[in-house]
C-alpha positions in Angstrom: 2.8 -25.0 2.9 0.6 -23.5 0.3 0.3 -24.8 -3.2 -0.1 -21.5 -5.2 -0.7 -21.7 -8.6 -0.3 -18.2 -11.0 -3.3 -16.0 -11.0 -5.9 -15.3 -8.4 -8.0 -12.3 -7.8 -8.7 -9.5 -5.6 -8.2 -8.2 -2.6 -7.9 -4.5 -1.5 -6.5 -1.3 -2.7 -4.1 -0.6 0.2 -2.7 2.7 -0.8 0.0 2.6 2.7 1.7 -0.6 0.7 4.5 -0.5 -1.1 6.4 -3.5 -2.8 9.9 -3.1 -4.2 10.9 -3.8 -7.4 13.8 -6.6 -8.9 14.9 -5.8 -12.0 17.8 -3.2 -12.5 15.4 -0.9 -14.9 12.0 -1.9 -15.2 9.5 0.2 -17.7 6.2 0.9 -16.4 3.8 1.9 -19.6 0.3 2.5 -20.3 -1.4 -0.7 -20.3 -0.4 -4.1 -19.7 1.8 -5.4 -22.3 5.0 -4.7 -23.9 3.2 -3.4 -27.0 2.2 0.1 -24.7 4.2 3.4 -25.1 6.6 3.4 -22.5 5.5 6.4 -19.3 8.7 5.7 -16.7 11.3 3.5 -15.3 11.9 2.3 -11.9 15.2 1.3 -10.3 15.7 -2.7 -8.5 15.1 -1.7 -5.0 12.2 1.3 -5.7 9.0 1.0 -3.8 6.1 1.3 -5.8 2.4 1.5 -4.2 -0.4 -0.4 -6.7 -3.7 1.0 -7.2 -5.4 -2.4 -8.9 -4.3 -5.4 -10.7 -5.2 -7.0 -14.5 -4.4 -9.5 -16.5 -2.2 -8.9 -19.9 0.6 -10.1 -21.5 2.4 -13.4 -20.1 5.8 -12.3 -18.9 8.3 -15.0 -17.7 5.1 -16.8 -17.1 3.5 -14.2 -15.2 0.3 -12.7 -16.8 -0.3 -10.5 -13.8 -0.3 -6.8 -14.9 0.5 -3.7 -11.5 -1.0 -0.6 -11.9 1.0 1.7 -9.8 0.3 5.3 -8.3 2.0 7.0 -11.6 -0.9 5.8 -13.3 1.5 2.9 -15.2 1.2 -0.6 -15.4 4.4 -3.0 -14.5 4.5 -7.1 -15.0 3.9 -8.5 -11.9 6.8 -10.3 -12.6 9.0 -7.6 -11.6 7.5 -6.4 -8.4 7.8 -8.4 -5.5 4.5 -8.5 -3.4 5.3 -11.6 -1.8 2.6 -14.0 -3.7 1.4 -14.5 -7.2 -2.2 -13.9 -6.7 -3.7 -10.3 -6.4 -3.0 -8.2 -3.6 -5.2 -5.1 -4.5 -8.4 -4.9 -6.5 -8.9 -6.1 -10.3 -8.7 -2.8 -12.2 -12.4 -1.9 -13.4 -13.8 -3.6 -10.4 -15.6 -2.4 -7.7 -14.7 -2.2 -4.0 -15.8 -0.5 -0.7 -19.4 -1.5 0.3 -18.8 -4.5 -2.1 -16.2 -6.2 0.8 -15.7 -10.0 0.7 -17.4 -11.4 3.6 -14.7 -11.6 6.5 -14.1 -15.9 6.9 -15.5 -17.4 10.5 -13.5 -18.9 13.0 -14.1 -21.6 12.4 -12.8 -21.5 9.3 -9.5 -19.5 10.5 -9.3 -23.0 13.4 -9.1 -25.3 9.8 -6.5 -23.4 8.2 -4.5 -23.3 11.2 -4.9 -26.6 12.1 -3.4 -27.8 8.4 -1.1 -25.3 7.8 0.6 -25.6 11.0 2.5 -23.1 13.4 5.9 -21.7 13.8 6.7 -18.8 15.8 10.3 -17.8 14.4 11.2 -17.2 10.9 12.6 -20.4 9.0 12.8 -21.4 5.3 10.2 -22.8 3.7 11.0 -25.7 1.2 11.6 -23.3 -1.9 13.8 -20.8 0.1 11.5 -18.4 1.0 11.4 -16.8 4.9 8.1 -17.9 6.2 6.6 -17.2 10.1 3.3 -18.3 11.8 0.9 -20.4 9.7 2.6 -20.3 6.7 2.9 -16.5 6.3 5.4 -15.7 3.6 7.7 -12.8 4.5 9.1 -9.6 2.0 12.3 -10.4 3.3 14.4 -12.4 5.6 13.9 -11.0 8.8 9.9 -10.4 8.3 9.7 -7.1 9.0 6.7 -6.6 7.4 4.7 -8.6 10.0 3.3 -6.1 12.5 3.0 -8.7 15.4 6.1 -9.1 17.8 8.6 -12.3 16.6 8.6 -15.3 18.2 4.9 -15.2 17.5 2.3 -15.8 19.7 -0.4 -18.7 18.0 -3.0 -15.7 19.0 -1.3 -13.3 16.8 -0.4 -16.2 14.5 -4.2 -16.4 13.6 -4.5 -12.8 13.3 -1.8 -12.6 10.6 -3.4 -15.7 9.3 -6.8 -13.9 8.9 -5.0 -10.7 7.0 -3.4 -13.4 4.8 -6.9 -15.1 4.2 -7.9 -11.6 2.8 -6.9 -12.4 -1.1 -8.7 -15.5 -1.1 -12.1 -14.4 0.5 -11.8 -11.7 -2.0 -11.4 -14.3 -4.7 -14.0 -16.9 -4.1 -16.4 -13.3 -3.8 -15.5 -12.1 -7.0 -15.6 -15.5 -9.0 -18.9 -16.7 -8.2 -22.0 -15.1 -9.5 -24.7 -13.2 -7.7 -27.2 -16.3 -8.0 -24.3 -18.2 -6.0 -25.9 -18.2 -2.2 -23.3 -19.4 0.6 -23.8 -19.5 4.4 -20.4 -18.8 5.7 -19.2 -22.6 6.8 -19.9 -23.1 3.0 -17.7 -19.9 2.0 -15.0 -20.8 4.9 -14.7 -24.0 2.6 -14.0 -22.8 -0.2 -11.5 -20.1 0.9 -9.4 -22.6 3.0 -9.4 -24.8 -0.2 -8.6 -21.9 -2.6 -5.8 -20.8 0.0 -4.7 -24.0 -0.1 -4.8 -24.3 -3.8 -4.8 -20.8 -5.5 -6.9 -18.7 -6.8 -5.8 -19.6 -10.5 -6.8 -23.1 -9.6 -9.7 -22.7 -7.9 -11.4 -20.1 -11.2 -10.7 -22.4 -13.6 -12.3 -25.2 -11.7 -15.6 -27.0 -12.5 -16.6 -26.3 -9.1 -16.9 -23.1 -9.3 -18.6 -23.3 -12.9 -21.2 -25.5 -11.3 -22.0 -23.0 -8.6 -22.0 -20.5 -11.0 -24.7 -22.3 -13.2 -27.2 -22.9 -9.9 -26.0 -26.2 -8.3 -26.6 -26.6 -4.8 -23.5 -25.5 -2.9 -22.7 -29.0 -0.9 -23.9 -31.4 -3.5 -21.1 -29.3 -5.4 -18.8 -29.0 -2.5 -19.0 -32.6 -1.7 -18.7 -34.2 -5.0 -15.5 -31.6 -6.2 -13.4 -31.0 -3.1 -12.2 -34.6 -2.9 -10.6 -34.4 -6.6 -8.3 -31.6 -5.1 -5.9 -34.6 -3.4 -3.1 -35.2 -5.8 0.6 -33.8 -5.8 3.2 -34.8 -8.0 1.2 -37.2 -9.4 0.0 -38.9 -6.4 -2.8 -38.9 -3.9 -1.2 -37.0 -0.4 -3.1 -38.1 2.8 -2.5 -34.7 4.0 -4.6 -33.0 1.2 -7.3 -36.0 1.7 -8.0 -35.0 5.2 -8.1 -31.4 4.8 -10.5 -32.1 1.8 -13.1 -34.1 4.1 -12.5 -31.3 6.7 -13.4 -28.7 4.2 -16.6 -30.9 3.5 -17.8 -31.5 6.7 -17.4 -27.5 7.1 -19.5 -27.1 4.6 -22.3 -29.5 5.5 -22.3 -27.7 8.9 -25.2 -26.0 9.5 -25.4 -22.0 10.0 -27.8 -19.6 9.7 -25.3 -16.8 9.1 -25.2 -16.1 5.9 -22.0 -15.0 3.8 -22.8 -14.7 -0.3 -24.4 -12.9 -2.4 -23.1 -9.6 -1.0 -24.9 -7.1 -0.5 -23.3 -3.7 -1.8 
C-alpha cells in the first residue's frame, strides 16, 4: 500500500476525464481560495473534467486547487479523483513536447514486486476499493479500470504504468534542468516518490541536493535509506525496497532519461 502524503505534482491534461464531486453544493469561483467571486455551483454527484491543478487556500487540509472546463477553480477537497496528488498539469506549466520520460521496466518489475498483486477488487486498509498493484478505484466495483477483472499480472503492470504517470511527472517537474538522470536513476526515484508522495518527496533534501548539482547516486545513496520509518519505527519492508531503489540506481545504463528535451 502506498503512503501518500498531500500534495504532489503533474501529470497530464486529460480532457476525456471526469471526476464527480461530494459535497451537496460546491462553489466553483475564479481563483483558488474562498476569497474569489463566486462563477457556479456544482451538485454531489456532477462530473467535472479539470484543465490543470494549483495550489491555494488549505481547505480541510487540502491545499489542492481544480481548475475545471467552466474556467472555475474547486478545492480539491471536494472532487474525488481518486488520489491527493495532481492528476492533470500544474496551471501555468507547460506540457506536450515537455512529457515526463516514460519509467523502464525495470523500474515497473520494482514496483510490482513491493506493492504486490491482486487480481479482484478488495479493501484496502483505510476502506478504499483497490485492484492489481495497488490501483485505487473511483468506486467499488472499479469500473474505471479499462482491463478485464480478475486481472491478469500482464495487464496488472499496464494499469500500474498509467498509475506511475503522476509520479514520473512529478520527479520531472521538481528537479531542475542541471539535474541529469539516466533512467535506472529516475526509475528510483519515481518508485520512491510513488511510494512516498509527491508532497514528500519535494520537500525532501534529496531533491534540493540534486537540484543544487550533487551527483545523482552519491545523493541517491546517502537519502533513500532515511525514507524507512512508519509510525515511528523502522519497517523492514520499506528498508528493502530502499536498498532496491539504490541498487537501481547504481545500475549502469546508457539511456538517458533527464533533462528533457522539449
Amino acid at each position: 500500500m502506498k503512503l501518500t502524503v498531500l500534495a504532489g505534482l503533474a501529470s497530464f491534461v486529460v480532457l476525456g476525464s471526469a471526476y464527480p464531486i461530494k459535497g451537496d453544493v460546491v462553489n466553483c469561483r475564479s481563483g483558488p481560495g474562498t476569497s474569489y467571486d463566486v462563477k457556479r455551483t456544482y451538485k454531489e454527484g456532477q462530473d467535472v473534467k479539470l484543465t490543470c491543478q494549483t495550489p491555494g487556500e488549505v481547505i480541510n487540509g487540502v491545499k489542492l486547487w481544480d481548475k475545471t472546463t467552466d474556467g472555475c477553480y474547486v478545492s480539491d477537497y471536494y472532487v474525488k479523483t481518486g488520489t491527493s496528488d495532481y492528476v492533470v498539469s500544474k496551471c501555468g506549466s507547460s506540457s506536450g513536447s515537455c512529457a515526463a520520460p516514460r519509467s523502464n521496466q525495470a523500474t515497473v518489475d520494482l514496483i510490482s514486486e513491493f506493492e504486490g498483486f491482486r487480481a479482484s477488487v478488495y479493501t484496502d486498509p483505510t476502506g478504499n476499493p483497490t485492484v492489481g498493484y495497488g490501483h485505487l478505484c473511483s468506486n467499488s466495483k472499479c469500473s474505471d479500470v479499462k482491463y478485464s477483472i480478475p486481472l491478469s499480472k500482464a495487464d496488472g503492470k499496464k494499469l500500474l504504468a498509467d498509475d506511475m504517470r503522476p509520479k514520473e511527472n512529478c520527479i520531472t517537474k521538481m528537479t531542475n534542468d542541471e539535474v541529469t538522470l539516466n533512467l535506472n536513476q529516475y526509475g528510483a526515484l519515481v518508485s520512491w516518490a510513488f511510494n512516498m508522495g509527491c508532497g514528500a518527496a519535494e520537500d525532501s533534501s534529496l531533491i534540493k541536493r540534486l537540484n543544487k548539482g550533487e551527483s545523482p547516486n552519491t545523493v541517491i545513496a546517502d537519502e533513500l535509506p532515511k525514507w524507512v520509518h512508519g509510525g515511528g519505527e523502522v519497517l523492514p519492508g520499506l528498508v528493502r525496497r530502499r536498498n532496491a531503489e539504490v541498487a537501481l540506481a547504481k545500475t549502469a545504463t546508457t539511456a538517458k532519461a533527464l533533462p528533457v528535451k522539449c
